[in-house]
C-alpha positions as CSV (number, residue, x, y, z in Angstrom):
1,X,1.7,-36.2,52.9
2,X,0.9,-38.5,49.9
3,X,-2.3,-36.7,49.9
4,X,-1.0,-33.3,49.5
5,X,1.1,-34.7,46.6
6,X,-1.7,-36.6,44.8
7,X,-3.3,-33.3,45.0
8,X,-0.7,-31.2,44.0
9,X,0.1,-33.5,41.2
10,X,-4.0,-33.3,40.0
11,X,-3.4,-29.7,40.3
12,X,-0.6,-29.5,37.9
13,X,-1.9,-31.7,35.2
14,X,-4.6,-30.0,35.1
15,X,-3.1,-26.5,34.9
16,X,-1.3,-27.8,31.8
17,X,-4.2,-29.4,30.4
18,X,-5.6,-25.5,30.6
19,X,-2.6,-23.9,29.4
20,X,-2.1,-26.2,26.4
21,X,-6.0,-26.2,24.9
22,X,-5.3,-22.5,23.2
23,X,-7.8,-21.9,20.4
24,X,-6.1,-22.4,17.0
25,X,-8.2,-21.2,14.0
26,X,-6.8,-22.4,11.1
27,X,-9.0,-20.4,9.2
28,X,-6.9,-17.2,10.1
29,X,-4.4,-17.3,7.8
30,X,-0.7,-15.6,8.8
31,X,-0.5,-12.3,6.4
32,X,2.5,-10.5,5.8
33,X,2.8,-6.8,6.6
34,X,5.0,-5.9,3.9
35,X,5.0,-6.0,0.2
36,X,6.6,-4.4,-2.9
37,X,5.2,-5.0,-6.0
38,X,5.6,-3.5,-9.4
39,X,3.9,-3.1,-12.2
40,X,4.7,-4.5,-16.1
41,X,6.0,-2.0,-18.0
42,X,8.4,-2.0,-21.4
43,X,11.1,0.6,-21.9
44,X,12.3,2.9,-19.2
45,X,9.9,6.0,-20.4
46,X,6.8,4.0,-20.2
47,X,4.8,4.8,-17.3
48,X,5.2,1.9,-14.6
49,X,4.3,2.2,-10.9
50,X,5.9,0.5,-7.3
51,X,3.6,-0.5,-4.5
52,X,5.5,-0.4,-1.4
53,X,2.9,-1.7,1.0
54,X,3.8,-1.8,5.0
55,X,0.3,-2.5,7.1
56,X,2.5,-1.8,10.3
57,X,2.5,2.0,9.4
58,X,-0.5,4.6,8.7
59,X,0.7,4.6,5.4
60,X,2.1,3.2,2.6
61,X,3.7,4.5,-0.9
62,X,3.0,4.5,-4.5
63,X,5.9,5.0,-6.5
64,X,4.6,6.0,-10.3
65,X,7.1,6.8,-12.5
66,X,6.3,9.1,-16.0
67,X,3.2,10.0,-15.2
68,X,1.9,12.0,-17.6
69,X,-0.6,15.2,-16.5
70,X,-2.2,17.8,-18.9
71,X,-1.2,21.0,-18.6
72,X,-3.1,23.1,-21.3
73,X,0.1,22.0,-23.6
74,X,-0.3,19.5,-26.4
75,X,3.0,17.8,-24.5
76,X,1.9,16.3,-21.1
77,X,4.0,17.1,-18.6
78,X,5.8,13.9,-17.2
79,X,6.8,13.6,-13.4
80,X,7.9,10.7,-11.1
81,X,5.6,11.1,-7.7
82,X,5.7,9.3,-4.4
83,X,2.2,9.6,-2.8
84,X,1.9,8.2,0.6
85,X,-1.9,7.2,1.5
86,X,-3.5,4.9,4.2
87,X,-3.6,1.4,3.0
88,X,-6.3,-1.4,4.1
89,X,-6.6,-5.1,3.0
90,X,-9.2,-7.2,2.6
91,X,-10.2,-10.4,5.1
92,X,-8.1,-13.2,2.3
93,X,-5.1,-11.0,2.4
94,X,-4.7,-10.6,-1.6
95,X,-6.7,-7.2,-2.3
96,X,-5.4,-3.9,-0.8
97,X,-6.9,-0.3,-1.1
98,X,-5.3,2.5,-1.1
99,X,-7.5,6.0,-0.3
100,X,-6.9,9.9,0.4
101,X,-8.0,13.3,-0.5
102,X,-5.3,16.3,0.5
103,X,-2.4,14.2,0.0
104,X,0.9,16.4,-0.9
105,X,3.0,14.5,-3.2
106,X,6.6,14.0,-3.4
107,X,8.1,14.8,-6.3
108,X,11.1,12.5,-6.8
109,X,14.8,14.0,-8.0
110,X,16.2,10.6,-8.8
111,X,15.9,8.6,-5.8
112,X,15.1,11.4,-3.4
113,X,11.7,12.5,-2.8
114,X,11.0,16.0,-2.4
115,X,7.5,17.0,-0.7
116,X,5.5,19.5,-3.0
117,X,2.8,21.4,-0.9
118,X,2.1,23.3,-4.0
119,X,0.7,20.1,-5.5
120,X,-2.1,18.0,-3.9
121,X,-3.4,14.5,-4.8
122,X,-7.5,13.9,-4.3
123,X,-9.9,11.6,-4.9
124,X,-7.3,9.1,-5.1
125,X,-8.3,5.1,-4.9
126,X,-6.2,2.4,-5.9
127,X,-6.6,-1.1,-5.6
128,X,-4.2,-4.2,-6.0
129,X,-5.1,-7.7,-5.9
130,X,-1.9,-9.4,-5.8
131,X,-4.0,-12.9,-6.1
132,X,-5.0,-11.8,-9.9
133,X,-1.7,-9.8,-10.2
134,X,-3.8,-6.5,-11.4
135,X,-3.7,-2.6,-10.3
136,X,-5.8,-0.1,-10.4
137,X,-4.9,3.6,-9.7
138,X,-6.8,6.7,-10.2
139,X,-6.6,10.5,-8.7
140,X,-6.9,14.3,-9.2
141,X,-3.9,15.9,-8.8
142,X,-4.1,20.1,-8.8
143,X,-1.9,23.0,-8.3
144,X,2.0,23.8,-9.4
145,X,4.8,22.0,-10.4
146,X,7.9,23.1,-11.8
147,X,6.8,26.1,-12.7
148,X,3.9,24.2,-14.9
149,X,0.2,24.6,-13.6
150,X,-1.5,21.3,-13.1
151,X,-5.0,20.8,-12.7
152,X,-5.6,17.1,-14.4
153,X,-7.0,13.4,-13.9
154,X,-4.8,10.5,-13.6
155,X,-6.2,7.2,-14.1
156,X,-4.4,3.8,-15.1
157,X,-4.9,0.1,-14.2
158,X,-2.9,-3.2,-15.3
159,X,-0.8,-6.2,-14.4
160,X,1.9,-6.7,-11.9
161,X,5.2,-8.6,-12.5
């Protein structure tokens, strides 16, 4: 009997000795999967844009507020747009890319977006680096709005808050 015990005893320090020697890379840092960042802006007309970044979901949105398009008009036509697009991050955590062709764009009415499938968003690629605190954003964005017929480039890059 005290055999069986000394060996059963053997058996469970080892199994804990197993159990407890789990690879910890301390290399691999812990990154959050959500993140809401805005950009600087002055007064409320200026153009300013909202990162809401969630890695858990295929998507994430890019609030930009007065965003000015072309429309053949020498007065730009300004629009607040939510445009949801796959979002990756780098292997550091601080730089994340947004990217998408064939996007339809919300069109916000104050805090509610609309979806406009007469508008679509291409070529877009933006890219935050929330270590340097910068944004980049540009895209193509074509078709109607509002009654106003679109066909122009948006590009803009700066700091976040």
């Amino acid at each position: 009997m005290k055999f069986f015990y000394s060996i059963l005893s053997v058996a469970v320090v080892l199994g804990m000795m197993f159990t407890s020697c789990g690879k910890d890379d301390p290399d691999e840092p812990v990154l959050p999967t959500t993140y809401q960042l805005e950009s600087e802006h002055g007064v409320t007309n200026d153009t300013y844009l909202i990162y809401d970044i969630d890695l858990d979901k295929d998507s994430s949105s890019i609030y930009v507020y007065n965003a000015a398009f072309n429309i053949g008009s020498s007065t730009p036509l300004k629009l607040n747009i939510l445009v949801n697009a796959p979002c990756t991050v780098n292997k550091t955590g601080k730089v994340f890319t947004f990217t998408g062709s064939n996007i339809v764009p919300n069109l916000m009415r104050g805090n509610t977006p609309v979806p406009f499938p007469t508008l679509q968003v291409n070529n877009l690629i933006s890219i935050v680096n929330i270590e340097n605190k910068t944004y980049s954003i540009s895209f193509d964005c074509q078709g109607n709005a509002i009654g106003k017929e679109i066909n122009s480039h948006y590009d803009k890059e700066g700091k976040l808050k």
